[in-house]
N, C-alpha and C positions, 0 to 999 in steps of 0.2 A: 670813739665808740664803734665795734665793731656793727655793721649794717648785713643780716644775715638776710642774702638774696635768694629766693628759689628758684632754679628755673628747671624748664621740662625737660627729660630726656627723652632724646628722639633717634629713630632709625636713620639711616644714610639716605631718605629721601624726605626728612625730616618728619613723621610720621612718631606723633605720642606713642613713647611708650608702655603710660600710664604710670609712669617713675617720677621723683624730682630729686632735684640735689642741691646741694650749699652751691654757689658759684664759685666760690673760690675753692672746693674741694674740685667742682667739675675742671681748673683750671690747674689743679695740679696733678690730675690722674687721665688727664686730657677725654673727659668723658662727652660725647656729642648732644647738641645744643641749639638753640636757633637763636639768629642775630636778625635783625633788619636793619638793612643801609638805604640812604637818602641819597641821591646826588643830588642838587641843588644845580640848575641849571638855567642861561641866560642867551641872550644873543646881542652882541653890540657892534655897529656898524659890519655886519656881514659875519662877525667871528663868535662862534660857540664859545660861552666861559663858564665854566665850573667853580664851584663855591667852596674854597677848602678851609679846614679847621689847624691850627698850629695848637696839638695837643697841651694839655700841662704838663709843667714839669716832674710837679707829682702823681702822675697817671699809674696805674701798679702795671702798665704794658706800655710800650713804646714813648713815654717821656719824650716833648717836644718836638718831638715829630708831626709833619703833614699827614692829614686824614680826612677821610670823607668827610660831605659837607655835614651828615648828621647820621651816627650809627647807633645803634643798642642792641643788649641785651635783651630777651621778650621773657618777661618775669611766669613764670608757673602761671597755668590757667587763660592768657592772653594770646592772641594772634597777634601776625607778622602785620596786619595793617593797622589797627589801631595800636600797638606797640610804636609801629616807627613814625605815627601821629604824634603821640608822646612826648616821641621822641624830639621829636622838632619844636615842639612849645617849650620843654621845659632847657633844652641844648642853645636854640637860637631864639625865642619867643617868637615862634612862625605859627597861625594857627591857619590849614590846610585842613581841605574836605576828600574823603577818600578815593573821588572821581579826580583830583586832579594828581594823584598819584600815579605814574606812570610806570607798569609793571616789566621789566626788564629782562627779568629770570633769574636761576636760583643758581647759586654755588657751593658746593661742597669743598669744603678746605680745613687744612690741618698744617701749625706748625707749633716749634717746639724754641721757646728760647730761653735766655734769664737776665731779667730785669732785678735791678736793686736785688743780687744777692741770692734771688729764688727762679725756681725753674718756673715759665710760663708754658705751658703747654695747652693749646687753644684747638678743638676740635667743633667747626659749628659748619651747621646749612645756613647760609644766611639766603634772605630773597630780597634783589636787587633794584631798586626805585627810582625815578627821575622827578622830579620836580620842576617846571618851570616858574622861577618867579625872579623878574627885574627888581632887587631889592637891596638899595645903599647898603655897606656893609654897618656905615652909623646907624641904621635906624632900627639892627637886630637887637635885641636883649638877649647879651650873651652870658652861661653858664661858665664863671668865673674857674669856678673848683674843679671846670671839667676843661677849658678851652682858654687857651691862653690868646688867640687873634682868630678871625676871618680874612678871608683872602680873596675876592675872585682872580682867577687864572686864565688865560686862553686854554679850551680842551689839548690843540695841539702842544702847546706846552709844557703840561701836564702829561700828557703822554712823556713826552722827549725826557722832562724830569725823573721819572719812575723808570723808564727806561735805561737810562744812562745813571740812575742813583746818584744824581748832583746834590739831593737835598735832602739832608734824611727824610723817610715819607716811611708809613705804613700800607701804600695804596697799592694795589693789585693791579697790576694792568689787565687782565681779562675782566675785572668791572668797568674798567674804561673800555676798554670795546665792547661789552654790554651798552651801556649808554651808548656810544658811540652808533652802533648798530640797530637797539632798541628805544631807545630815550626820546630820539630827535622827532616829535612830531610834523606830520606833514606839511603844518603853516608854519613850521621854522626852518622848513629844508624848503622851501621856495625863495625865502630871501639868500639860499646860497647863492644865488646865478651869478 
């Protein structure tokens, strides 16, 4: 059954247009959109680790691929914070209050590829979030049809993977230096010493 989604069309600093589109039209005429991303973020004995997703197989974009700890779409009428709230209960059964949302900053990004057969072409502002929470990867309820495993990783790792494209991943590295840069609150950079 197809699931017809609305989402908002917005200018290059993501600013309603007062338009909506199908998603999957906005995704083949690469029309601009807003996303919000989670990073999911930890510290264990001294080292930063990031919480990543090993897509599904059947995703209609990047299949089995590394991904942020929890991303979406923000459905017509909905903001980027309680969107990527949402996004985290129904992705990983996380349930997060908005103050612990850690705001990162916003990215503007565009590409063009073809998954299963069809052109994907992806145009979104998405705004960029950290999360701190020390949380077993067994104790998430995970969104099967979306996420096939969790993972934590060392951030440096992470980096070096996306960097050097050892794993397939969909991750961007300027979100990782967002986090990197914006994410690490102040009582988690004292135990770097």
């Amino acid at each position: 059954m197809h699931n017809m989604e609305l989402l908002d069309i917005v200018d290059e600093k993501g600013n309603l247009t007062g338009e909506t589109i199908e998603r999957e039209i906005a995704h083949r005429q690469g029309v601009l959109h807003r996303t919000s991303h989670v990073w999911i973020m930890r510290k264990i004995s001294g080292k930063t680790q990031v919480l990543l997703q090993k897509r599904s197989a059947n995703k209609d974009s990047f299949p089995g691929c590394y991904d942020i700890s929890s991303a979406g779409h923000i459905p017509a009428g909905d903001e980027y914070m309680e969107s990527a709230l949402r996004e985290l209960e129904e992705e990983l059964g996380i349930i997060a209050e908005p103050e612990e949302l850690i705001y990162c900053g916003q990215r503007r990004f565009e590409f063009r590829e073809w998954f299963h057969g069809q052109e994907f072409w992806d145009n979104q502002v998405s705004n960029v979030y950290a999360l701190w929470r020390n949380i077993e990867t067994a104790a998430l309820t995970i969104q099967e049809t979306e996420i096939e495993a969790v993972l934590w990783m060392d951030l440096d790792q992470c980096i070096a993977m996306v960097r050097g494209k050892t794993v397939p991943n969909c991750i961007w590295i300027e979100e990782l230096e967002m986090i990197s840069s914006n994410g690490i609150p102040e009582s988690a950079q004292s135990d770097l010493l």
